[in-house]
N, C-alpha and C positions, 0 to 999 in steps of 0.2 A: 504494500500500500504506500501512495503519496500521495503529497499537495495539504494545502494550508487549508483550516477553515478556523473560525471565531466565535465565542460564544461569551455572552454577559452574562452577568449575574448579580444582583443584589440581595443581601444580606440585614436579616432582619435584626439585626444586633450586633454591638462591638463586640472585641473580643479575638481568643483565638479560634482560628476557623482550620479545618482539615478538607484538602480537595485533592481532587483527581480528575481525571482524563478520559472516557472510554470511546475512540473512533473507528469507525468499521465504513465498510464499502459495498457498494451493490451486490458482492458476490456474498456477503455476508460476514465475511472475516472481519475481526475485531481484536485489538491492539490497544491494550490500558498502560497508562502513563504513572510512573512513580505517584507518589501522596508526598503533598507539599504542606509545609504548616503558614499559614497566614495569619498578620494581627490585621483586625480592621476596626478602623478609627471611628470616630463620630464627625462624622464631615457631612452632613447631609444638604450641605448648600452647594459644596465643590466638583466642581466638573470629573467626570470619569476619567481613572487614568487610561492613560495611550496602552493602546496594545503590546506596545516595546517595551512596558515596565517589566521588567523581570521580579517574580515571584519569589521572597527571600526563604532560600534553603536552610532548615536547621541542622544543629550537626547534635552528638551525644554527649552529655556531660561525664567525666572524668576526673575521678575524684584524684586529688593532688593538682588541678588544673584548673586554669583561667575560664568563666564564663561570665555570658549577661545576654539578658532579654535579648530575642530579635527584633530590630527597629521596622516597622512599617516603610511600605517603598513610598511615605512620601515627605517632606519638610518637618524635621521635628525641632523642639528649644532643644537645649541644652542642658536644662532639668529632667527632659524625658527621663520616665524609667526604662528605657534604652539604652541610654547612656551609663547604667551603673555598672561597673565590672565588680565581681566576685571570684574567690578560691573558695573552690570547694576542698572542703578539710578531707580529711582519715578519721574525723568524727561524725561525717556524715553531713554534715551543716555547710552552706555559703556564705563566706565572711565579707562583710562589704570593707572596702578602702574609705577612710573619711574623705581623703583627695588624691590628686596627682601625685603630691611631694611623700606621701606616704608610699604609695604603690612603687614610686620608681626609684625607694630606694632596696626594695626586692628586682624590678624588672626593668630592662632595657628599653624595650617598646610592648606592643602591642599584640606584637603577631601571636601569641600564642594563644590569643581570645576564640572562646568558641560559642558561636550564639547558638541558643535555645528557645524552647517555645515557652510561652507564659506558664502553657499547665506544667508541662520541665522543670521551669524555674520554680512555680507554687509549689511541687511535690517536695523540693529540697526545703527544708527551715532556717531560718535566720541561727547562725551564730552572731559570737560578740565578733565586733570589729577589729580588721589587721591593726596593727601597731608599730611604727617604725622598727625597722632591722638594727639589731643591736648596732653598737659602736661607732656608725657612719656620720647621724647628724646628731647634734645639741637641741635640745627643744627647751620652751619657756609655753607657762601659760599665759592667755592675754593680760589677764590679771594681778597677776603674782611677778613680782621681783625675782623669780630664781632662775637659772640654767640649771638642766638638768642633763644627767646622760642615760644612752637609753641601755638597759641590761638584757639579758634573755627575760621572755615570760610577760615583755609590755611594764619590765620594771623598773622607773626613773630612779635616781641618785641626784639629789641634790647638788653639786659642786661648789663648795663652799666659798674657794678663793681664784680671784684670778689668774693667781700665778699659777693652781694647778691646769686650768683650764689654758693655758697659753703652754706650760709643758705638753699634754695631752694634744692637743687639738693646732698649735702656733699664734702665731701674733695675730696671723687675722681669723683669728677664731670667733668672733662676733657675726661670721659673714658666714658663717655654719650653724648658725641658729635659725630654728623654724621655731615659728609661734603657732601652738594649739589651741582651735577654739576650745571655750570653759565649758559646752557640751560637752566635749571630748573626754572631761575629766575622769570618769568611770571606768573608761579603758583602760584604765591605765592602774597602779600599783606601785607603794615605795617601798625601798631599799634604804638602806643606811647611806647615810651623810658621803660622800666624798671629802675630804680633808686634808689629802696629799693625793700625788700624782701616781702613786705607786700602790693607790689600790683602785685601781683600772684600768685595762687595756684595753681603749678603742678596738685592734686589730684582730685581739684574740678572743673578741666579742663576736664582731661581725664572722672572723674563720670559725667559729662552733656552732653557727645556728645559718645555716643553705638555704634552710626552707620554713615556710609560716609553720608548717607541723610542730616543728620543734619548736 
C-alpha cells in the first residue's frame, strides 16, 4: 500500500490522549500505525494545527535517569509543567531541580532528558528535591548572613571565617556563591560549624558522591 490521506479530529477534553492509525485499500489490506501519546491543551479559540506538526513521541522512564513531561506541539511559557526536569531515584520517586544552577552542577547539558506522558509522569511520586552536589559551589540563604558548604546528604556547614573560605575555595570565592530561595530551606540539613580549613574538602566531597543516589 501507498499514498497520503488526512484525517481531523477533535477532542473533547485536555489532557493526555493515546492515538493510532489504521489505513487499508480497496483490496482490503490494512496496515496500523504505532500508538503515539499526545497532550492536548485548552485552546478552543486557536486555529488547527498544520498537518506538518509532528506528533511528540514519548520514550520510557528509567530509573537512575533524567525525565519530564512531554510538551504539546504548540507555544508554551516557561512555567509550563513541560519544562520541569526530574531524576528519577533507586527509591522509586522523581526529584525535581529547584533550578538550573542546581541541576548543572550534577549535569552538562540536557541530552540525557527523556520525555514522558502525563499518566508516566503521574504514576511516579514526588520525592524531596535534588540538592546541590557536594563541594563545587558555596551557597547562602537570601536571608541569613552565612556561606555555607555543601556536604553529602543536602548537608550545609556553616563556614565561619573568611580566611577558611579563601583557603578552601580562593580569593575570589564570593563569585562561587549561589543564593537559595528561603522556600528552599527544608531541603536542606546542618552539619557542624566549619572553623578551619582543614575540616573540609571541597574535592573529596564532590569525588564520593557521582550521582543524586548517593
Amino acid at each position: 500500500m501507498s499514498g497520503n490521506a488526512s484525517r481531523s479530529h477533535v477532542f473533547n477534553s485536555s489532557g493526555a490522549h493515546t492515538v493510532h492509525f489504521v489505513c487499508s485499500d480497496a483490496a482490503g489490506n490494512q496496515n496500523e500505525s504505532s500508538r503515539y501519546s499526545i497532550i492536548v491543551t485548552a485552546l478552543a479559540t486557536s486555529a488547527p494545527l498544520p498537518t506538518s506538526t509532528p506528533i511528540p513521541v514519548t520514550g520510557q522512564a528509567t530509573i537512575g535517569g533524567l525525565i519530564k513531561l512531554v510538551c504539546p506541539p504548540v507555544a508554551v511559557s516557561a512555567d509550563h509543567p513541560c519544562k520541569a526536569v526530574y531524576y528519577y531515584g533507586r527509591d522509586g520517586k522523581r526529584h525535581a531541580f529547584p533550578n538550573e544552577r542546581v541541576y548543572f552542577t550534577w549535569y552538562v547539558d540536557f541530552a540525557g532528558v527523556t520525555e514522558v506522558s502525563a499518566t508516566a509522569l503521574a504514576d511516579i511520586p514526588l520525592g524531596r528535591n535534588v540538592t546541590y552536589r557536594p563541594g563545587l559551589r558555596l551557597v547562602k540563604f537570601l536571608t541569613l548572613n552565612r556561606v555555607y558548604v555543601v556536604e553529602r546528604g543536602g548537608v550545609l556547614r556553616w563556614i565561619t571565617s573568611e580566611i577558611s573560605v579563601r583557603e578552601l575555595y580562593g580569593p575570589n570565592w564570593n563569585r562561587n556563591v549561589d543564593d537559595i530561595a528561603d522556600v528552599f530551606y527544608a531541603n536542606y540539613q546542618f552539619g557542624p560549624d566549619v572553623t578551619s580549613a582543614s575540616q573540609f574538602s571541597p574535592t573529596a566531597q564532590t569525588a564520593v558522591v557521582t550521582n543524586i543516589d548517593q
